[in-house]
Backbone bond lengths (Angstrom), bond angles and torsions (degrees), N, CA, C in turn:
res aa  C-N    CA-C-N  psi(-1)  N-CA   C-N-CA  omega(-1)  CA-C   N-CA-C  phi
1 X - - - 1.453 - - 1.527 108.02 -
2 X 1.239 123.99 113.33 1.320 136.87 166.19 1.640 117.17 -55.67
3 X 1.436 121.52 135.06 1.397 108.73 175.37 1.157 132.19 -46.64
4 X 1.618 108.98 -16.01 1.747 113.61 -174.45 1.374 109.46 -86.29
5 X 1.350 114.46 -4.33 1.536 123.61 -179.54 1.624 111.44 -97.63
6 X 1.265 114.98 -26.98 1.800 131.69 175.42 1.647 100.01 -70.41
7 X 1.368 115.00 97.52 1.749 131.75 156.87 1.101 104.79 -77.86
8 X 1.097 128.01 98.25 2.125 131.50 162.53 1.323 97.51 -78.16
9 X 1.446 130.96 116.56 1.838 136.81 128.19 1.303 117.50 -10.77
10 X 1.334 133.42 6.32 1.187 128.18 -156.66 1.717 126.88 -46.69
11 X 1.558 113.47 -20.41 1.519 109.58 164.13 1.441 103.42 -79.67
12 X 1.388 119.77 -22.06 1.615 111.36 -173.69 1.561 103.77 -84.41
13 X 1.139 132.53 -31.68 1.370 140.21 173.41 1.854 90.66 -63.13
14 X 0.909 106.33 -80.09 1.539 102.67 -169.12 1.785 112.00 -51.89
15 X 1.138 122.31 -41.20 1.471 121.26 160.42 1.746 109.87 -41.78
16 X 1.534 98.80 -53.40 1.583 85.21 -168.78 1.642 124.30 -80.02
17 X 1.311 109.19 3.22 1.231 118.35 175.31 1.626 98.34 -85.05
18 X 1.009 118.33 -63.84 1.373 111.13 167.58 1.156 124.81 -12.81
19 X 1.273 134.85 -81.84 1.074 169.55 163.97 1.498 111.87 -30.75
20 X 1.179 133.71 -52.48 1.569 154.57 134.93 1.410 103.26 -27.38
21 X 1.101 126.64 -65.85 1.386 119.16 -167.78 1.755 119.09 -69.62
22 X 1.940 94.95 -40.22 1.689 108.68 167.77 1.575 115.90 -38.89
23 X 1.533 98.02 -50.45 1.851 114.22 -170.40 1.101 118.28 -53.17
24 X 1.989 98.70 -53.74 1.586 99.54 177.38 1.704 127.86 -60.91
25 X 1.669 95.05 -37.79 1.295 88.79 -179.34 1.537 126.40 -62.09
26 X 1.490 109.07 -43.69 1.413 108.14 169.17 1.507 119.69 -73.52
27 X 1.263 124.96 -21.52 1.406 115.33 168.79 1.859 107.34 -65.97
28 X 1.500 114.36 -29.22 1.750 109.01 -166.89 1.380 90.91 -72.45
29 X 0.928 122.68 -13.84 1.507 103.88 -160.07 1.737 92.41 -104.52
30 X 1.151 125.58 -46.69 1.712 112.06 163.28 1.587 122.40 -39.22
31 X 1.595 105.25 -38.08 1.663 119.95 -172.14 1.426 80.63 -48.11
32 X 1.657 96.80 -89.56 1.791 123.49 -167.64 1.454 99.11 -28.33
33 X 1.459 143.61 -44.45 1.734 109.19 -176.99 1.320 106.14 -96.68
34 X 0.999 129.58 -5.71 1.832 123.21 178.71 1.592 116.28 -79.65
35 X 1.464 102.66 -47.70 1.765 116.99 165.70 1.037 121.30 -112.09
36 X 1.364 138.89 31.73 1.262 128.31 137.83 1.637 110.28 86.06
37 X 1.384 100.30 24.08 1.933 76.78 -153.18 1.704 97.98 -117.15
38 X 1.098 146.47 -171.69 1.265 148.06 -156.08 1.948 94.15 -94.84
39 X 1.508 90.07 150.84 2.034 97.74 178.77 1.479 94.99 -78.93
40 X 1.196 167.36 -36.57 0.943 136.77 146.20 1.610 129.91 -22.92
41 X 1.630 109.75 -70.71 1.331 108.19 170.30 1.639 129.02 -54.32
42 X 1.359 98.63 -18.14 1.607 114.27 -169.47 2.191 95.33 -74.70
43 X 1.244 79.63 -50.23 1.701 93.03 -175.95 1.447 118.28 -56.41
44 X 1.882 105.73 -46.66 1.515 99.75 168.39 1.541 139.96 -72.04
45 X 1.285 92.16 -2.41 1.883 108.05 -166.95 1.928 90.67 -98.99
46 X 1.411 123.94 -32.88 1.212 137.26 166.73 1.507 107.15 -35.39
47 X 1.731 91.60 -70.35 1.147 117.85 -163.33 1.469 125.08 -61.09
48 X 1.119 112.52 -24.78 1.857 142.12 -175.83 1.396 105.39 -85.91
49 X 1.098 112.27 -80.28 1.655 117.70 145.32 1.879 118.17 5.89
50 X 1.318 97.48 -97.43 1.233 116.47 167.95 1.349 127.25 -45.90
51 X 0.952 116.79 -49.63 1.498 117.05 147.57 1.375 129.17 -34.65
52 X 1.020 117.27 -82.33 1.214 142.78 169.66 1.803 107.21 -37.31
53 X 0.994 120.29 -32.26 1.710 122.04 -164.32 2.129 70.91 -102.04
54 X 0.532 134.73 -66.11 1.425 138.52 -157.29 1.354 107.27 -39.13
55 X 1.279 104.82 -69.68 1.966 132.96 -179.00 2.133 90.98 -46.09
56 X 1.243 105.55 -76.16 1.385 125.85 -178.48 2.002 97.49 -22.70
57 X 1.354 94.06 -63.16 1.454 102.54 -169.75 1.366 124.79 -54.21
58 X 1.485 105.22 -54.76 1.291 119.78 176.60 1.674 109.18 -46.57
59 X 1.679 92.78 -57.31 1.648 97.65 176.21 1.718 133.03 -54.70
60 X 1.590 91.08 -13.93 1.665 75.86 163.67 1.771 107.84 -112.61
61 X 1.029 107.40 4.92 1.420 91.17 169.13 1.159 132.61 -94.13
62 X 1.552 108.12 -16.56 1.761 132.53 154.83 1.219 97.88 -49.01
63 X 1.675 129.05 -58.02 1.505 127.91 -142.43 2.010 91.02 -90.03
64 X 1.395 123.83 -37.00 1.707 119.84 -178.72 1.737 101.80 -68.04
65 X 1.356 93.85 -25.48 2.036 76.96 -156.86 1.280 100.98 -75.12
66 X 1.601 148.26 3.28 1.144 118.58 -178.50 1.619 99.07 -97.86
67 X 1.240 143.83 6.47 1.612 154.35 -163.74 1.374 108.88 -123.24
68 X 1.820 115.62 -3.48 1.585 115.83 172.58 1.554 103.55 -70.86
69 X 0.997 117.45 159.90 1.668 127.42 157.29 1.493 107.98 -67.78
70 X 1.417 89.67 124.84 1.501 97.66 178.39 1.749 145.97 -8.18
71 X 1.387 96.71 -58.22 1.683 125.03 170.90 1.563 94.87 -61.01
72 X 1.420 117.38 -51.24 1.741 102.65 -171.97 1.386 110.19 -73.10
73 X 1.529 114.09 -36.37 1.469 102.10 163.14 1.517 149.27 -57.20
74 X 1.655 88.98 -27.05 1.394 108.99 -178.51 1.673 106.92 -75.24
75 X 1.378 107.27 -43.59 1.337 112.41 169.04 1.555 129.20 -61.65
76 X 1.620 131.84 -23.27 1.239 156.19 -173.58 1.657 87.42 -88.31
77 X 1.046 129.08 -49.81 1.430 108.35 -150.35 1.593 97.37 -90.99
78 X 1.500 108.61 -34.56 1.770 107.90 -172.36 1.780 94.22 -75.55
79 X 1.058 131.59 -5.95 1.931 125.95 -179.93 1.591 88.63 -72.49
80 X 1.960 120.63 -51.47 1.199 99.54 -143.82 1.461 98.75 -100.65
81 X 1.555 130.33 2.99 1.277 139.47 161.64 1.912 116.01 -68.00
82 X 1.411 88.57 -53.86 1.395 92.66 172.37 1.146 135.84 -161.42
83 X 1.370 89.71 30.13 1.762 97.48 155.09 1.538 125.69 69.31
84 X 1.802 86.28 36.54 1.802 101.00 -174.16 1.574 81.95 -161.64
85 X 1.637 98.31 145.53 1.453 103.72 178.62 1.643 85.94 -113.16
86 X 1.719 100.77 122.24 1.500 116.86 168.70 1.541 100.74 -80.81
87 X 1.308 113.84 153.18 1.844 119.48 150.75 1.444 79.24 115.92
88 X 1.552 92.49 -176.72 1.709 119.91 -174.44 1.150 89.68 -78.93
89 X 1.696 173.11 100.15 1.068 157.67 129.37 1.352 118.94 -113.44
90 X 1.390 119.64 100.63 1.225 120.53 170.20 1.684 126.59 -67.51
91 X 1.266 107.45 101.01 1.649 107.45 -174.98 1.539 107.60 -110.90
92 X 1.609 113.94 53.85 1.493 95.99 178.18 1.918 86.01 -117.20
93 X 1.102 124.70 23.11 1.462 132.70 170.22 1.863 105.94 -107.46
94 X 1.652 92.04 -48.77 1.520 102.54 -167.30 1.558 111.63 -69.69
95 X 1.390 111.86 -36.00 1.456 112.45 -163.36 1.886 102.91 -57.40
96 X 1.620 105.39 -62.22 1.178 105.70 -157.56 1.482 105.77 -76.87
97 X 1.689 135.33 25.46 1.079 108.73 173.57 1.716 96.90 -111.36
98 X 1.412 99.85 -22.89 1.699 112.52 171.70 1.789 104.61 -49.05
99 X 1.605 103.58 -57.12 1.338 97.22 169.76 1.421 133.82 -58.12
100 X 1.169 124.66 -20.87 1.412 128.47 -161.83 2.331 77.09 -87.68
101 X 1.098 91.63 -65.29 1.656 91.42 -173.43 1.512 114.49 -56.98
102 X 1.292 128.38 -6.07 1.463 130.18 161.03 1.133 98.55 -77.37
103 X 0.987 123.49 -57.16 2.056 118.27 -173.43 1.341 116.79 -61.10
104 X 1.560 115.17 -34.23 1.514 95.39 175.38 1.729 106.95 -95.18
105 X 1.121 127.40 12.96 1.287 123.54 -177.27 1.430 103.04 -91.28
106 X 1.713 113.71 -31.74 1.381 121.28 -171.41 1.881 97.39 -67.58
107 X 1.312 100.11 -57.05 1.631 124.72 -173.81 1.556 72.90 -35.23
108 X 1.331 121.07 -125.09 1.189 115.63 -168.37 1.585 147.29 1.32
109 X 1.041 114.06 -66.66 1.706 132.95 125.07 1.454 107.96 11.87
110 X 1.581 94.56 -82.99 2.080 107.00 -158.73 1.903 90.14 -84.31
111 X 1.609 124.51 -8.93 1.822 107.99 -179.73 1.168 83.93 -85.12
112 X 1.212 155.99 -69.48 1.392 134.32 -130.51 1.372 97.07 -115.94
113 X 1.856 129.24 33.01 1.298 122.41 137.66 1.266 122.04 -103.93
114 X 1.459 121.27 -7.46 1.142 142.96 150.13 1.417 120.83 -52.65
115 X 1.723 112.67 -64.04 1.166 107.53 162.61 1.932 134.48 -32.98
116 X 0.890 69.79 -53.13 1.668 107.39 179.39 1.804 112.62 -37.42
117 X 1.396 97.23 -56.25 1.664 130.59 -169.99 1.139 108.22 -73.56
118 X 1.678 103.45 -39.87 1.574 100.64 -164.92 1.630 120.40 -79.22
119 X 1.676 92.78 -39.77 2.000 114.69 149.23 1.321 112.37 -52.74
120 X 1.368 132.34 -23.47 1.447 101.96 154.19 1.639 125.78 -110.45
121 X 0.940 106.06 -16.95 1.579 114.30 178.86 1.880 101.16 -73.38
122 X 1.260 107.33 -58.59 1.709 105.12 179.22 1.572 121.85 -34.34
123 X 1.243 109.77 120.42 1.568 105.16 164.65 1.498 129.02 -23.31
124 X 0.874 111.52 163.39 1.592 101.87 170.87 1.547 117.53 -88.04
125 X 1.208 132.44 152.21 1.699 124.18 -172.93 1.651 77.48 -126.06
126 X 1.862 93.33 132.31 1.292 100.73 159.09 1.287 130.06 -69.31
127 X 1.500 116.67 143.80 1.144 111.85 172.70 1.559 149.54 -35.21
128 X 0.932 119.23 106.09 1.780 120.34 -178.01 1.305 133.29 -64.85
129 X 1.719 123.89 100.58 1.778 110.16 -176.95 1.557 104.43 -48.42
130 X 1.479 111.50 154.08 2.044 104.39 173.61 1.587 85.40 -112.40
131 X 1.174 116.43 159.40 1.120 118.58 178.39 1.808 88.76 -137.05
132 X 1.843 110.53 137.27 1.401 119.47 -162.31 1.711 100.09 -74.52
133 X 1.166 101.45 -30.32 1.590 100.25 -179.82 1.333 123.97 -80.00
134 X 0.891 134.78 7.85 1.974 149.41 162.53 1.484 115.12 -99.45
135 X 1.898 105.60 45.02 1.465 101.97 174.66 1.504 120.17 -67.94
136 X 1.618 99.58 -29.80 1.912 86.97 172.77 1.450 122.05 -60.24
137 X 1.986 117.35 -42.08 1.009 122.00 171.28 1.677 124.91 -35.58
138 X 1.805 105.78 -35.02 1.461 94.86 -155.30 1.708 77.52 -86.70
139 X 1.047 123.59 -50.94 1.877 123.16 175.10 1.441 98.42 1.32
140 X 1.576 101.48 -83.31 1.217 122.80 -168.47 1.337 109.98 -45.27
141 X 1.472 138.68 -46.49 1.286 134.16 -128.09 1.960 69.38 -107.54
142 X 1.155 124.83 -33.59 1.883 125.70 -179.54 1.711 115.74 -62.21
143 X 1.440 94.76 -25.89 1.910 101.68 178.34 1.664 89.22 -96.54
144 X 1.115 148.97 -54.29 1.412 134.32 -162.33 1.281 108.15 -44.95
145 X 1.787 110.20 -52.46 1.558 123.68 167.75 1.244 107.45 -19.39
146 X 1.379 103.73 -82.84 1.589 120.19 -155.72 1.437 93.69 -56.39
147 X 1.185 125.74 -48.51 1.888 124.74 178.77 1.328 104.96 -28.33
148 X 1.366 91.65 -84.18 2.306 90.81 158.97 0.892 118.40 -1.87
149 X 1.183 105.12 -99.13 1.460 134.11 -151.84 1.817 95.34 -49.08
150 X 1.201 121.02 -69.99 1.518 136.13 154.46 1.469 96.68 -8.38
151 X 1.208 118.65 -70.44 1.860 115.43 -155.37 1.207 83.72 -82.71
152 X 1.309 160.45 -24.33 1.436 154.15 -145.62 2.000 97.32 -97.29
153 X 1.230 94.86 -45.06 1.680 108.75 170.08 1.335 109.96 -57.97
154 X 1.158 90.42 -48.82 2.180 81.47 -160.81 1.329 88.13 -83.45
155 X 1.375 146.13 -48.78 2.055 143.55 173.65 1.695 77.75 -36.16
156 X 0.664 141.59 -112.67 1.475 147.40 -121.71 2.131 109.73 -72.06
157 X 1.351 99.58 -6.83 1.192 114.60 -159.47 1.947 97.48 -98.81
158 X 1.401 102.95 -41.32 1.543 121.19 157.62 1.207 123.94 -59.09
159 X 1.433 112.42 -53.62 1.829 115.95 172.04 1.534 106.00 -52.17
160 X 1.134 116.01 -58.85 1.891 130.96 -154.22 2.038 80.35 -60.62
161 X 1.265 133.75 -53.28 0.899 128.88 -141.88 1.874 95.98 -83.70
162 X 1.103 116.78 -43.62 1.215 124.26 -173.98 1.411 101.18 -76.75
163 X 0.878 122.44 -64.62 2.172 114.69 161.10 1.310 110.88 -31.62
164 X 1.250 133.90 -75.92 1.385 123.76 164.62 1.831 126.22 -43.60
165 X 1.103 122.38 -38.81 1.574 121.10 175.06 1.770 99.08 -73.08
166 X 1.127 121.35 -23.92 1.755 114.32 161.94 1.142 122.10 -77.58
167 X 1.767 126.41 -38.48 1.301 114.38 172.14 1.435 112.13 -70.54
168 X 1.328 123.42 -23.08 1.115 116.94 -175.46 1.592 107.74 -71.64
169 X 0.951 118.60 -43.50 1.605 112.71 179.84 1.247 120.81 -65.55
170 X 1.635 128.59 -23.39 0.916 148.88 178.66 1.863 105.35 -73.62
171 X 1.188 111.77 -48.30 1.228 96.85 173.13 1.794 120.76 -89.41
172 X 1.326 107.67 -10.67 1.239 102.99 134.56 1.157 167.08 -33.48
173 X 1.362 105.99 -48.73 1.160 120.37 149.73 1.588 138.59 -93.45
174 X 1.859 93.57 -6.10 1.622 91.31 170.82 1.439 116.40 -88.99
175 X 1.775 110.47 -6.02 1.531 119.04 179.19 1.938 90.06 -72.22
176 X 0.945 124.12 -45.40 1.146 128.11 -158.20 1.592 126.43 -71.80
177 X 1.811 99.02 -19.24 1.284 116.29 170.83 1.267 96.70 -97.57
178 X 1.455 126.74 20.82 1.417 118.39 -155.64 2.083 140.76 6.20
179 X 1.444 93.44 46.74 1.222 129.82 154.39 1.655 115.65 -40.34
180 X 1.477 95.72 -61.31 1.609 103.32 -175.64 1.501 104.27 -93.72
């Protein structure tokens, strides 16, 4: 492939860095008051996260868009070239349900890359004897879990949402300065 044949996204590359960086910052700072944990650490678990839901994303929309019907393709590729959907395609139905399903796909995405992070980044906890006769104990010690896990959902379920209600305004208003 010759360089004259290589098309770089380059406002979409530069959009999505943007946008990446917006998330983390407002997600580190949700991390840091929900878990307690240092803005460094808050920033890298952000940052991993975000990543990770990002890379994921891109990769399946690289891997669907060549199997769309034409018109949706034609329309997908001229949004992220230039930020106008050419052709007959009406996307004032399509956009916002794509969005509603980008947000919970991400949600998903950043819980079980989180999960993920925290099993390896977390210290190690020494091992625990179980003893068969402390079935209420383990009960108990099985709902605290889920408590977790629960507050770990909604911490991360608040960030994703407040990162997204900023990019969204953000490109809001850069459609509006017609920027984008």
């Amino acid at each position: 492939m010759s360089p004259l044949e290589l098309v770089l996204p380059l406002r979409a590359i530069v959009l999505q860095a943007l946008f990446l960086t917006v998330a983390v910052a407002i997600e580190a700072v949700v991390f840091e008051r929900q878990f307690g944990i240092s803005k460094s650490g808050s920033v890298l678990y952000s940052f991993a996260i975000n990543l990770v839901s990002t890379v994921v994303g891109w990769s399946i929309f690289l891997g669907v868009e060549p199997f769309l019907p034409d018109d949706w393709r034609m329309a997908a590729m001229s949004f992220v070239f230039f930020n106008q959907v050419f052709g007959n395609l009406d996307i004032s139905v399509i956009a916002p349900v794509l969005a509603f399903c980008t947000f919970l796909g991400t949600l998903f995405l950043e819980l079980q890359a989180m999960n993920f992070f925290i099993r390896i980044w977390s210290p190690p906890t020494p091992p625990q004897q179980h003893d068969t006769t402390r079935v209420n104990f383990d009960r108990l010690s099985r709902y605290r879990s889920s408590e977790t896990s629960r507050y770990r959902s909604n911490a991360i379920l608040r960030a994703n949402g407040f990162s997204y209600g900023a990019i969204l305004l953000m490109l809001l208003v850069l459609q509006r300065a017609n920027f984008i």
